[in-house]
Jmol script that loads the backbone (N, CA, C; Angstrom):
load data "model"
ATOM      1  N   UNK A   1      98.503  81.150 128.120  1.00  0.00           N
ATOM      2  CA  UNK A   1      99.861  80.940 128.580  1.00  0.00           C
ATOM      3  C   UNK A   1     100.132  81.933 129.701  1.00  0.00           C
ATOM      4  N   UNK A   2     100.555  81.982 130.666  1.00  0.00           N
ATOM      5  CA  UNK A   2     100.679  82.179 131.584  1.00  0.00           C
ATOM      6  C   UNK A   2     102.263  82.748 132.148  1.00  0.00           C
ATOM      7  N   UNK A   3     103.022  84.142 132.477  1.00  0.00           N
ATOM      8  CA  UNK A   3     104.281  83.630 132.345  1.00  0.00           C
ATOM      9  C   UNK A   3     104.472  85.316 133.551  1.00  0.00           C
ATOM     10  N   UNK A   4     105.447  85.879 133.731  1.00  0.00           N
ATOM     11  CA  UNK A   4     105.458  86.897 134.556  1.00  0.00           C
ATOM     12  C   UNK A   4     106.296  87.820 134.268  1.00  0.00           C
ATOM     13  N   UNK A   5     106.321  88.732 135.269  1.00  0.00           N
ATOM     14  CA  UNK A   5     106.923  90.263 135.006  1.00  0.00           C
ATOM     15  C   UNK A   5     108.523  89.994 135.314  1.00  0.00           C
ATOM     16  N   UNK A   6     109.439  90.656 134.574  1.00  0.00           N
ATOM     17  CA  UNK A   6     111.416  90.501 134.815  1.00  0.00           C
ATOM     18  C   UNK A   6     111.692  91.522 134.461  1.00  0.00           C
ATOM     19  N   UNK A   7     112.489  91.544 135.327  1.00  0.00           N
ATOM     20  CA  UNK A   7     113.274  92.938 135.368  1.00  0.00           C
ATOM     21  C   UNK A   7     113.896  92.920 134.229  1.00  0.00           C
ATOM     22  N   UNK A   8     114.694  93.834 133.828  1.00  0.00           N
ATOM     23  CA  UNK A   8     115.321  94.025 132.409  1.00  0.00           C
ATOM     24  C   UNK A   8     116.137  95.784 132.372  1.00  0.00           C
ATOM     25  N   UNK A   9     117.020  95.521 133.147  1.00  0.00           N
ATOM     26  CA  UNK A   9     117.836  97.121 133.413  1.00  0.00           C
ATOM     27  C   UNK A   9     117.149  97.804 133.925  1.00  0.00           C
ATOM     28  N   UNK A  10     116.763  98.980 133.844  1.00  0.00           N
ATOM     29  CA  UNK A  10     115.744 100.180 134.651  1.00  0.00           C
ATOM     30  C   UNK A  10     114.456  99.176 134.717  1.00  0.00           C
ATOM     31  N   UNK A  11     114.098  98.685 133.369  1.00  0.00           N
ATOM     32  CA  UNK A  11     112.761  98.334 133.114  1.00  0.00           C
ATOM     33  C   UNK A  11     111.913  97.363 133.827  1.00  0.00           C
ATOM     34  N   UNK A  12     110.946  96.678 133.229  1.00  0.00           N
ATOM     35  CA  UNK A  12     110.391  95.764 133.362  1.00  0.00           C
ATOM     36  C   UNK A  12     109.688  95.260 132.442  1.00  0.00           C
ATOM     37  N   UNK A  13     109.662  93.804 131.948  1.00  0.00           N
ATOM     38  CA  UNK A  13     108.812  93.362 130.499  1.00  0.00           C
ATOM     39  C   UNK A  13     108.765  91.834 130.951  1.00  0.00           C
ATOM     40  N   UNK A  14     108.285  91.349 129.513  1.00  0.00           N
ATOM     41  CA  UNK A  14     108.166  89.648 129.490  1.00  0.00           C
ATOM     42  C   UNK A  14     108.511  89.201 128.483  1.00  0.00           C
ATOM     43  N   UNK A  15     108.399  87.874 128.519  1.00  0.00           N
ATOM     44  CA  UNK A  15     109.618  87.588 127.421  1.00  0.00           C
ATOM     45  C   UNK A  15     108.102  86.467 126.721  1.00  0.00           C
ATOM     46  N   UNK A  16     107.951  87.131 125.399  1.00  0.00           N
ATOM     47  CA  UNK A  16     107.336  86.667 124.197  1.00  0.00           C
ATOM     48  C   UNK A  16     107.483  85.131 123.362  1.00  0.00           C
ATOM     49  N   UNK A  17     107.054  84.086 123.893  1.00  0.00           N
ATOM     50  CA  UNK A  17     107.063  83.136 123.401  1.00  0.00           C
ATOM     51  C   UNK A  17     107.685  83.160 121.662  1.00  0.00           C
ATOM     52  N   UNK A  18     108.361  82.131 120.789  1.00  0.00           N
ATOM     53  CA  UNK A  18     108.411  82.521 119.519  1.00  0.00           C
ATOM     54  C   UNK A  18     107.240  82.299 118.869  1.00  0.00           C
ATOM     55  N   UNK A  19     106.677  80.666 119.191  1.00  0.00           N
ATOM     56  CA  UNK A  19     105.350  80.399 118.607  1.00  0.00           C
ATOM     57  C   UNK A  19     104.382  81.967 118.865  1.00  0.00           C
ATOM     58  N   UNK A  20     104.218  82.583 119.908  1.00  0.00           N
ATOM     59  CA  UNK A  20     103.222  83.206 119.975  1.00  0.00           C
ATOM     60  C   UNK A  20     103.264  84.142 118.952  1.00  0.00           C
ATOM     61  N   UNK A  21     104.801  84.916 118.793  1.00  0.00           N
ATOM     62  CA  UNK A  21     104.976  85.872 118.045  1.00  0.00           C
ATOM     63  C   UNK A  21     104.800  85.453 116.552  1.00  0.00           C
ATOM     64  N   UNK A  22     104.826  84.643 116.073  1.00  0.00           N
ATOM     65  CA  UNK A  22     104.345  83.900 115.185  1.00  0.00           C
ATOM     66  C   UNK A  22     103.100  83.629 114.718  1.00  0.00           C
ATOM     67  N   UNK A  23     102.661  83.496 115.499  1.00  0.00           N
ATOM     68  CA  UNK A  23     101.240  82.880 115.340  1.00  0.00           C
ATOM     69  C   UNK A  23     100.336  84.248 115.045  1.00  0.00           C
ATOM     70  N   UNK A  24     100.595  85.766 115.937  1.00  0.00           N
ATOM     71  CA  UNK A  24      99.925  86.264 115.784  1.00  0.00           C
ATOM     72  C   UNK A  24     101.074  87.811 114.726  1.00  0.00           C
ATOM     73  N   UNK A  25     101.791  87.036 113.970  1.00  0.00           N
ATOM     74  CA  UNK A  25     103.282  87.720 112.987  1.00  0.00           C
ATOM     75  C   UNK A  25     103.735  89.333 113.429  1.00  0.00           C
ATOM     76  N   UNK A  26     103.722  89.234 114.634  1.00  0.00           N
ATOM     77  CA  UNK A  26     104.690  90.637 115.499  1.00  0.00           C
ATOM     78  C   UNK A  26     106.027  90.518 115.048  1.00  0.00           C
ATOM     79  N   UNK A  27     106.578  91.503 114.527  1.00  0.00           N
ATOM     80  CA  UNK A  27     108.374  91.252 114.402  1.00  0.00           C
ATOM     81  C   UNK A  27     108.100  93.276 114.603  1.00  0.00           C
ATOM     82  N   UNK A  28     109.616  93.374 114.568  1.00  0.00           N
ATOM     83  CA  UNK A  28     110.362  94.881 114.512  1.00  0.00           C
ATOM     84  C   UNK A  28     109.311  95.380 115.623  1.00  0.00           C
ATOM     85  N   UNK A  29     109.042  97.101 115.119  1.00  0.00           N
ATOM     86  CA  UNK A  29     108.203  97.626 115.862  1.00  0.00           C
ATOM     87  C   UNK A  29     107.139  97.494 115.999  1.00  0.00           C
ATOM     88  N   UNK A  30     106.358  97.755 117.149  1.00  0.00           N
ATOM     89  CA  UNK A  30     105.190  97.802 117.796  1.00  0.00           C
ATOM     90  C   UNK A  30     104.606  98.171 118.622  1.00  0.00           C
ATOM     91  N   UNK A  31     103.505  98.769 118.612  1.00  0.00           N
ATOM     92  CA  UNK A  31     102.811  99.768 119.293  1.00  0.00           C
ATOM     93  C   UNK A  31     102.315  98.841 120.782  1.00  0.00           C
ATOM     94  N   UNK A  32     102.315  99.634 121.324  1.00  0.00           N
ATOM     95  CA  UNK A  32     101.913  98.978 122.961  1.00  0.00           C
ATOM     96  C   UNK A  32     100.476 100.192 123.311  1.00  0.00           C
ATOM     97  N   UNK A  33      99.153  99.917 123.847  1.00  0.00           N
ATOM     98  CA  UNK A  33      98.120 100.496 124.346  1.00  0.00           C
ATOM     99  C   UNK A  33      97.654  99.489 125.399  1.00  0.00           C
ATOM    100  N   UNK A  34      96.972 100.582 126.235  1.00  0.00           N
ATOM    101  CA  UNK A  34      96.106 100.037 127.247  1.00  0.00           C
ATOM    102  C   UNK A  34      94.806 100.108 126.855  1.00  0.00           C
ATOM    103  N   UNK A  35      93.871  98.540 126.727  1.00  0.00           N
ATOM    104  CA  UNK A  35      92.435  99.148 126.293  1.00  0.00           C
ATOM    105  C   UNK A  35      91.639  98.487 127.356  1.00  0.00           C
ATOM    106  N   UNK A  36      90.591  98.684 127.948  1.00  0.00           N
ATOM    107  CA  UNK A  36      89.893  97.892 129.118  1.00  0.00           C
ATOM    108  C   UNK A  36      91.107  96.905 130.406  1.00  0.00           C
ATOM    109  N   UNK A  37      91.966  97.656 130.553  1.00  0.00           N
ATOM    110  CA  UNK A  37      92.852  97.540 131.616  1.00  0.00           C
ATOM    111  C   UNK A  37      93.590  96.302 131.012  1.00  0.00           C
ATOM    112  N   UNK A  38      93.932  96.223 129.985  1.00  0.00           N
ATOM    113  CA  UNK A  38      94.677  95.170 129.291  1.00  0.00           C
ATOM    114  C   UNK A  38      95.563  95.729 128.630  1.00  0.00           C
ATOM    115  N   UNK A  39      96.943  95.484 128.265  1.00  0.00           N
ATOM    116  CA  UNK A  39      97.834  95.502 127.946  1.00  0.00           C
ATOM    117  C   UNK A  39      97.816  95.372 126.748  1.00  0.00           C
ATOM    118  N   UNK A  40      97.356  95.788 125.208  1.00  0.00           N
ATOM    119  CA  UNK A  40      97.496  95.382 124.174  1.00  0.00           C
ATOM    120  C   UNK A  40      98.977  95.646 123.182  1.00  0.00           C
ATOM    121  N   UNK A  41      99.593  94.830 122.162  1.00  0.00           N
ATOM    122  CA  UNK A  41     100.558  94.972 121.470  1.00  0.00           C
ATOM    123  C   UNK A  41     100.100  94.583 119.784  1.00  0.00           C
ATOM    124  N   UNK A  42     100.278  95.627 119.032  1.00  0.00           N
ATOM    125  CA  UNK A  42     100.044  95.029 117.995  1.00  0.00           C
ATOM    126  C   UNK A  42     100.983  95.950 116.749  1.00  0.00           C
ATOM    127  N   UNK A  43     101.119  95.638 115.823  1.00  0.00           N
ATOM    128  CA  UNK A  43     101.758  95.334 114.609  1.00  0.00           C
ATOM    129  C   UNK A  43     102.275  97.147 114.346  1.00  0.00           C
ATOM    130  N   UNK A  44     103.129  97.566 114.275  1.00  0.00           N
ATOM    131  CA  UNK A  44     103.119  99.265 114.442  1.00  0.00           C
ATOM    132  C   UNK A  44     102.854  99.430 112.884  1.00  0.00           C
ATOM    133  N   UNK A  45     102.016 100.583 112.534  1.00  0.00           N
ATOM    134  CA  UNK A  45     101.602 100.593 111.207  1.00  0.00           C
ATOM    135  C   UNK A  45     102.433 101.282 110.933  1.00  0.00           C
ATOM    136  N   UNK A  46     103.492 101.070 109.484  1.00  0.00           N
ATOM    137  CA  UNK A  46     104.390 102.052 108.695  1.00  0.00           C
ATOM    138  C   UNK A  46     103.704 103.272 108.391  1.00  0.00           C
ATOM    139  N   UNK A  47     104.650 104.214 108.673  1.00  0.00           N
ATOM    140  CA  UNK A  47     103.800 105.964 108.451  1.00  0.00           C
ATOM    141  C   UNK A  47     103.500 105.747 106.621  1.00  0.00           C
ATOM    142  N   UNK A  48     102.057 106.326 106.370  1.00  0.00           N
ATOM    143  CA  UNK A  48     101.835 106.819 104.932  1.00  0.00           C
ATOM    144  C   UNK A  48     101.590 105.163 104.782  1.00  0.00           C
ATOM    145  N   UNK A  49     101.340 104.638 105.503  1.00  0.00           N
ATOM    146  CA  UNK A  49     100.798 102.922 104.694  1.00  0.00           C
ATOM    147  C   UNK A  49      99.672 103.229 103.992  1.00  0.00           C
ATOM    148  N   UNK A  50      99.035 102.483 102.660  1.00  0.00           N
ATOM    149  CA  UNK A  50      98.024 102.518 102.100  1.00  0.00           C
ATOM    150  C   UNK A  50      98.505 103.936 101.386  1.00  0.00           C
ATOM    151  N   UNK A  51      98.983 105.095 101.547  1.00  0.00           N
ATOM    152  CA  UNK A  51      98.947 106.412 100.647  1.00  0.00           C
ATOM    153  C   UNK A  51      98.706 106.104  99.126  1.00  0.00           C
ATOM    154  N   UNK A  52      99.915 105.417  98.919  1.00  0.00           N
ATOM    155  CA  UNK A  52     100.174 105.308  97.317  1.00  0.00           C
ATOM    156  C   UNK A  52      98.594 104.212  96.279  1.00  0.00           C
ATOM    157  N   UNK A  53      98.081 103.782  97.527  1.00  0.00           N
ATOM    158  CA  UNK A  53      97.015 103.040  96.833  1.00  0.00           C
ATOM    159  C   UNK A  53      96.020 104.171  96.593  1.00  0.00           C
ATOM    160  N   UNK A  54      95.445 104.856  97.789  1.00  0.00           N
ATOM    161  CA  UNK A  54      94.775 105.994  97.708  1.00  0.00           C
ATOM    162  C   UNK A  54      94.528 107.066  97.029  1.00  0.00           C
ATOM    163  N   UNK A  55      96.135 107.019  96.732  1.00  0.00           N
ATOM    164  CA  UNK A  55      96.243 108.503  95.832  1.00  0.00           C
ATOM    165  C   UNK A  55      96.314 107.695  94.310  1.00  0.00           C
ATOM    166  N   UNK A  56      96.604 106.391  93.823  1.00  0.00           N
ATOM    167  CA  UNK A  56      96.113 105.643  92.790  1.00  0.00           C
ATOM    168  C   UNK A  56      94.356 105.924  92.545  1.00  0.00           C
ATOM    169  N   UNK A  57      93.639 105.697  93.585  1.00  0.00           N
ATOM    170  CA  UNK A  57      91.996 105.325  93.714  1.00  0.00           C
ATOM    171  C   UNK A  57      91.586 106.903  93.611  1.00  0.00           C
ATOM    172  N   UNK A  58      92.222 108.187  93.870  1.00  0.00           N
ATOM    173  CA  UNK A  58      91.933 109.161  93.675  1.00  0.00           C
ATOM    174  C   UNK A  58      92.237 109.854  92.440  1.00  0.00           C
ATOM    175  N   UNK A  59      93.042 109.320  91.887  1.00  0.00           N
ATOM    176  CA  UNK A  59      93.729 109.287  90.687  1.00  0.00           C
ATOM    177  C   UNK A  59      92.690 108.905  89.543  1.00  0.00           C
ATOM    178  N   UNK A  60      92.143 107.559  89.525  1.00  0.00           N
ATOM    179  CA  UNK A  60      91.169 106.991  88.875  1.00  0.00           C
ATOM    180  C   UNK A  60      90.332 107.652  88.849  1.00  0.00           C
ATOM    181  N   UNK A  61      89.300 108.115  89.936  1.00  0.00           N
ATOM    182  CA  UNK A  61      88.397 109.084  89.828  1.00  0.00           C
ATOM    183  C   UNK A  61      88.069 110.297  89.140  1.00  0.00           C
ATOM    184  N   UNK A  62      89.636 110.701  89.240  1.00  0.00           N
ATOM    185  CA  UNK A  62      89.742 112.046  88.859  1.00  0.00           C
ATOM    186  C   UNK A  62      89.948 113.187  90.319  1.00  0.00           C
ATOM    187  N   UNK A  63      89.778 112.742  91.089  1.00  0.00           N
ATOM    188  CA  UNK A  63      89.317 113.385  92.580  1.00  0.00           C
ATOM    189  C   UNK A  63      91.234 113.903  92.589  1.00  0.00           C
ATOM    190  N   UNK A  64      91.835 114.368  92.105  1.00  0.00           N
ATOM    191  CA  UNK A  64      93.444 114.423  92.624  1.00  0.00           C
ATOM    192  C   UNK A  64      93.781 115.982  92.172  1.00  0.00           C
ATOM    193  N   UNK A  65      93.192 116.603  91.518  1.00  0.00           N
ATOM    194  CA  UNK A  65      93.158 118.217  91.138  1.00  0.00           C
ATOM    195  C   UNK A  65      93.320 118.667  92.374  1.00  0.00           C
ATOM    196  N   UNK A  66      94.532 119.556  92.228  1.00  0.00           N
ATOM    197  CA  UNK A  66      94.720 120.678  93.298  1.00  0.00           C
ATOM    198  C   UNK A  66      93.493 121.851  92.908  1.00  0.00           C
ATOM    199  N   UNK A  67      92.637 122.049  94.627  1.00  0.00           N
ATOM    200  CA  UNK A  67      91.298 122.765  94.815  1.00  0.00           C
ATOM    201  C   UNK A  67      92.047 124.226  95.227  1.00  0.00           C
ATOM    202  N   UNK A  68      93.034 124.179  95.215  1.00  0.00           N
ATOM    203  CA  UNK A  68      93.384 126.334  94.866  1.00  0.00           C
ATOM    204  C   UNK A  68      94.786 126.431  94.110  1.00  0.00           C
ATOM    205  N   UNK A  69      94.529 126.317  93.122  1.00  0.00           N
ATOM    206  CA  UNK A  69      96.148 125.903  92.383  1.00  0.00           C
ATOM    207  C   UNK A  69      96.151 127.867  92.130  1.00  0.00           C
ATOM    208  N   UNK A  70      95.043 128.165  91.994  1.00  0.00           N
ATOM    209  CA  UNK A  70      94.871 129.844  91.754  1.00  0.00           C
ATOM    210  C   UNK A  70      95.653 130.470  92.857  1.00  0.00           C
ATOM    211  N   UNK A  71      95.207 130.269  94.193  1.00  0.00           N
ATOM    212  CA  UNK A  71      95.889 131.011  94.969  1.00  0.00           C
ATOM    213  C   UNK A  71      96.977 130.615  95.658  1.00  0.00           C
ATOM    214  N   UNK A  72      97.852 129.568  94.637  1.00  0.00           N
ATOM    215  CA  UNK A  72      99.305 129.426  95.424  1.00  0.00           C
ATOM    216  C   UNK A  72     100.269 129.920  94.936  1.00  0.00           C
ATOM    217  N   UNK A  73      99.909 130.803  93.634  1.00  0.00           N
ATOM    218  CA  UNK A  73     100.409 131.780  92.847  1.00  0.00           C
ATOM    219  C   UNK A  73     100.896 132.913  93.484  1.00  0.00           C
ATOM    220  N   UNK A  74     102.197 133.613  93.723  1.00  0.00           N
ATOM    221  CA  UNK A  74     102.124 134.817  94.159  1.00  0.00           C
ATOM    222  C   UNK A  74     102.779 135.747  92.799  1.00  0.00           C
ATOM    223  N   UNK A  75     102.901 137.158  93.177  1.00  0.00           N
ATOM    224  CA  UNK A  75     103.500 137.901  92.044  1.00  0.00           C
ATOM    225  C   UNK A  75     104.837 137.079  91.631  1.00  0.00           C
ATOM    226  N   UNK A  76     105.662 136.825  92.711  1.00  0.00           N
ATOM    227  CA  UNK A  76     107.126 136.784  92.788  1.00  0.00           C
ATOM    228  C   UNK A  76     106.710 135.689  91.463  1.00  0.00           C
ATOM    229  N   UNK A  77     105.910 134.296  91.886  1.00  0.00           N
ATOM    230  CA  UNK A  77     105.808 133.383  91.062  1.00  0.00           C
ATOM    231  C   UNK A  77     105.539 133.952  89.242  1.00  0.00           C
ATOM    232  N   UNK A  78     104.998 134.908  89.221  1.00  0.00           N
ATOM    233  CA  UNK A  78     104.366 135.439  87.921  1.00  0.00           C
ATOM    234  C   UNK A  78     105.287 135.829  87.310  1.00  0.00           C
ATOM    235  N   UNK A  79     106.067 136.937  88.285  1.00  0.00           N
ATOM    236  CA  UNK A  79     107.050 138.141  87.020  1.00  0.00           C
ATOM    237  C   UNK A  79     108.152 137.142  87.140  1.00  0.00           C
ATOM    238  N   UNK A  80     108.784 136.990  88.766  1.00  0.00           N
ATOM    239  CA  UNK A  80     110.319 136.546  88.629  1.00  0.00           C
ATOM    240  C   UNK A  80     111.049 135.499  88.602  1.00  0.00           C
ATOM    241  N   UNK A  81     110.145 134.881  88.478  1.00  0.00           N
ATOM    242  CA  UNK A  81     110.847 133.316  88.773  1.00  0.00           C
ATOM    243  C   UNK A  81     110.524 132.619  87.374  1.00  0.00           C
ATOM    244  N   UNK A  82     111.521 131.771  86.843  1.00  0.00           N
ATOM    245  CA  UNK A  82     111.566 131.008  85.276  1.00  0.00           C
ATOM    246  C   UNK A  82     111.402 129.764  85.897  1.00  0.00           C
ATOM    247  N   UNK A  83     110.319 129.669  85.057  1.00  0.00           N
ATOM    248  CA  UNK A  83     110.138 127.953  85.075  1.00  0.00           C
ATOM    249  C   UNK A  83     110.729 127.449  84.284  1.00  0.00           C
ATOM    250  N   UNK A  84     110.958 126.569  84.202  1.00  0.00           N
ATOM    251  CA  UNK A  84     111.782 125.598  83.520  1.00  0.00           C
ATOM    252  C   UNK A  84     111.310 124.298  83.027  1.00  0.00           C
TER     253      UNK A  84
END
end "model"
wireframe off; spacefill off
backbone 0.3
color backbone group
């Protein structure tokens, strides 16, 4: 498809077919890069996507132990502070 550059206030953009946006399911945000002198747009990934599966799959393992739980201890933590 074939279509061109419009002004748009300061800017400049193009205007996104619906089928296209559809076809390839772009909505809300999205990341814009240049890769081999092409213009790419694709799907903006939500921050921390996948985390909660990960830290499930690390979970399973066992792999989720804090590796210096010793030294995040300070005095203050020892004498003065009540846990609760």
């Amino acid at each position: 498809m074939r279509t061109h550059i419009i002004r748009i206030g300061n800017s400049q953009g193009v205007r996104i077919p619906k089928a296209l946006l559809e076809e390839c399911g772009l909505s809300g945000d999205v990341d814009m890069t240049v890769r081999d002198g092409a213009l790419v747009i694709s799907s903006a990934a939500a921050p921390r996507q996948g985390w909660a599966e990960a830290f499930r799959e690390m979970a399973r393992r066992g792999d989720d132990a804090l590796l210096d739980a010793d030294s995040t201890l300070t005095s203050f933590d020892e004498e003065s502070w009540e846990w609760k």
